[in-house]
C-alpha positions, 0 to 999 in steps of 0.5 A: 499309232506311234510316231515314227517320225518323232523318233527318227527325229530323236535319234538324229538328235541323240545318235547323230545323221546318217544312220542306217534303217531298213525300209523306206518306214523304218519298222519300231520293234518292241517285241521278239519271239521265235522268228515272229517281231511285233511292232509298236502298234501291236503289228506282228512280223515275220522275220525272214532277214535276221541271223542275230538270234539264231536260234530264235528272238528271246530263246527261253534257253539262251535268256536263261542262261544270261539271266542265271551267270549275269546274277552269279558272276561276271567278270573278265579272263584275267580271273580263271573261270571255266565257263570260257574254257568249257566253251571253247573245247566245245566250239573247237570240236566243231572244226577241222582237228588243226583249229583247236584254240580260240581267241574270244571278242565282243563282235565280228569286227574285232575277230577279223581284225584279230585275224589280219593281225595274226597273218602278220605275226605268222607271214611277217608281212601286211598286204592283204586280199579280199573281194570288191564287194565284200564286208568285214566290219568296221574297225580301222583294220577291216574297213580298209578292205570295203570298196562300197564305203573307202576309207577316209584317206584312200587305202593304205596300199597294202590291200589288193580286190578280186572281183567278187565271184559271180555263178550268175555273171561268171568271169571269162563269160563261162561256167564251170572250170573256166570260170575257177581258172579266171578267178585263180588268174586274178587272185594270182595277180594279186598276189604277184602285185603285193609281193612286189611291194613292201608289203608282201602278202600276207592273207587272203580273208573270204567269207566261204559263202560269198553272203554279201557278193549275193551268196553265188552258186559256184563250181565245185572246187571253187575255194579249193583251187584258191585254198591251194594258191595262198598257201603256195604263195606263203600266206594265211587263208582267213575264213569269216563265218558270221554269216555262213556258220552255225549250220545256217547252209544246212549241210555243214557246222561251217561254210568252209566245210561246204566249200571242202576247205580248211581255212588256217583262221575262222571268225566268228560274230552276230550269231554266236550268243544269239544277240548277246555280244560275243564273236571269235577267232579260231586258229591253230595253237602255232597260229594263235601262239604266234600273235600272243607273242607278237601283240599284247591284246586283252579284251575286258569283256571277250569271253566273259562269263555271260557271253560264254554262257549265251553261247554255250546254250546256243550250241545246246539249242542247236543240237538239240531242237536239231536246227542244221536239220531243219535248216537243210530241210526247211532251206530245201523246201522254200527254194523249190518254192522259189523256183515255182515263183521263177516260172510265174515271173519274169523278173526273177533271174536266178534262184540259190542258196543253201539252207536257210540262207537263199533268195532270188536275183531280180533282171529287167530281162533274163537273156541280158541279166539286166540288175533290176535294182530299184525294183528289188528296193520296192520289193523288200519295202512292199513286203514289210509293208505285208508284215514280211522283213527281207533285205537285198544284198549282191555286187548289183543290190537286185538279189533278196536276201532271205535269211531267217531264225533257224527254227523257220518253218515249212509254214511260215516258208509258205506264208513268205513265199505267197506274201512274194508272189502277191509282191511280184505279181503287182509290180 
């Protein structure tokens, strides 16, 4: 048996206090294959949580293409190569046709903050405007935006929250229209509160899909309607895609084309070199050109030749094991089986999601929509403790958060969804 508390111990001794684990027994992984992960012992999980390697643990195709650059070339974009370019001009052809040039980075923090920096090259302002429950990474830039974890020194006084949008809870009590209009007053509100510093405004920076609010089912129009507000207001919309894109809901390459709009900037992170270290900004030429003039900003390793050809075999891998599909598809299928499981019990409010990123909102009581918090953290634990790994995300931490390799199947989706219901039923 391994000794995970020996190696808790090390890694506080090594790597400091308080870093994160999942579960209450953090799992000691050795091993990754498809959407399966072995443990230490030998104990074979499925992985129902990670987007990282998004087209499956250690794709053949993907380990290839590292192994094959890694031992030819590798260096940095003050050299010319190709490999970036051919990357590039593929990734952009996925996009609306104004979002046709790309800044490349090693991680998703590094593109937001990009981003923030470009909307003050173009605007000449620096307020910004983000959800209170959202999540953008961790450089000084975007950890500004948290509200779960504030930055040290309080908030510079540039940064204005909306409430993060809730299908569920909707703000003004009702659905639908009326639920769009109260957002729009408040994200309007925002807007007037910046302008009428300093600051001005410059960005409003969203994830299309809302992942770490708890992925809501809104109304159609939804980011439309807000699309329409920022750019009357003179600002950029920033739309971050590291959960969202890659074909993950199913339907689309990108959450903002599921949300009919067309950002002015997209960020790019985890999913993008299936685990090697790649993220990006796509923008337009007039945009991008507009920061180059305004920052000097070079990145040794943003698009090396490695990562580059990690996330080419990506995009190859994606078309042609067709994974959108099978994310439409198989994302289809476990949410109708989630639904089954809502009539079973109790406890599960609400069912949503798209492709395969979905999951359920835990209640006490559904007329009340009471957050079942504290059960839905025993949920997730009692799940890996049955060899299935899923998180809890959501503005009340009570929504599972399934989001599994791409190539999950209808099998491995019945696998987890009978694993839930022995879960629930024993709670």
């Amino acid at each position: 048996m391994s000794d995970n508390a020996a190696l808790l111990a090390r890694r506080e001794h090594l790597l400091g206090r308080n870093m994160s684990t999942f579960y209450q027994d953090p799992v000691h992984l050795v091993k990754g294959e498809g959407v399966w992960l072995w443990d230490a012992d030998g104990r074979k999980y499925l992985d129902c949580y990670n987007n990282v390697p998004h087209v499956g643990h250690c794709h053949p195709r993907v380990v290839e293409a590292i192994c094959r650059q890694a031992s030819t070339l590798n260096t940095h974009t003050r050299y010319l190569h190709e490999g970036i370019l051919d990357y590039v001009e593929r990734l952009t052809a996925t996009f609306d046709k104004s979002l046709d040039t790309a800044i490349l980075t090693c991680t998703g923090s590094e593109a937001n903050d990009i981003a923030l920096r470009m909307a003050q090259a173009v605007t000449g302002r620096t307020g910004v405007i983000a959800t209170d429950h959202t999540y953008h990474g961790n450089t000084t830039a975007v950890s500004q935006l948290s509200t779960r974890m504030p930055p040290v020194g309080g908030y510079g006084g540039h940064v204005r929250h909306v409430p993060a949008p809730d299908g569920y809870r909707p703000l003004g009590g009702m659905p639908g229209e009326a639920f769009t209009d109260a957002w729009a007053a408040r994200l309007e509100e925002a807007i007037g509160s910046l302008k009428a510093t300093p600051f001005g405004f410059s960005a409003l920076i969203i994830d299309p899909f809302f992942a770490n609010e708890g992925f809501p089912d809104l109304p159609a129009g939804f980011l439309q309607r807000a699309a329409a507000i920022v750019k009357k207001a003179g600002g950029l919309l920033i739309a971050d895609e590291v959960q969202p894109g890659f074909g993950r809901t199913g339907t689309h390459m990108w959450g903002h084309q599921r949300a009919g709009i067309v950002p002015d900037v997209v960020t790019l992170g985890k999913p993008m070199g299936n685990g090697h270290p790649i993220g990006g900004v796509v923008a337009n030429s007039e945009t991008l050109n507009a920061f180059r003039k305004a920052f000097r900003y070079f990145n040794t390793f943003g698009g090396n030749p490695v990562s580059c050809a990690a996330a080419m075999a990506v995009l190859d891998v994606l078309d042609d094991e067709k994974l959108m599909e099978n994310a439409r598809e198989v994302g289809a299928y476990a949410m109708s089986g989630l639904a089954s499981l809502k009539e079973k019990h109790p406890i599960i409010g609400n069912v949503r999601g798209s492709g395969l990123f979905f999951g359920a909102e835990l209640v006490l009581d559904r007329r009340e929509k009471t957050p079942a918090t504290d059960v839905a953290t025993r949920v997730i634990n009692q799940m890996r403790e049955r060899g299935v790994l899923m998180g809890k995300l959501g503005v009340h931490q009570n929504a599972t958060k399934i989001r599994p390799p791409m190539p999950f199947s209808k099998e491995e989706a019945d696998l987890m969804l009978s694993t839930l219901d022995d879960v629930l039923a024993g709670l």
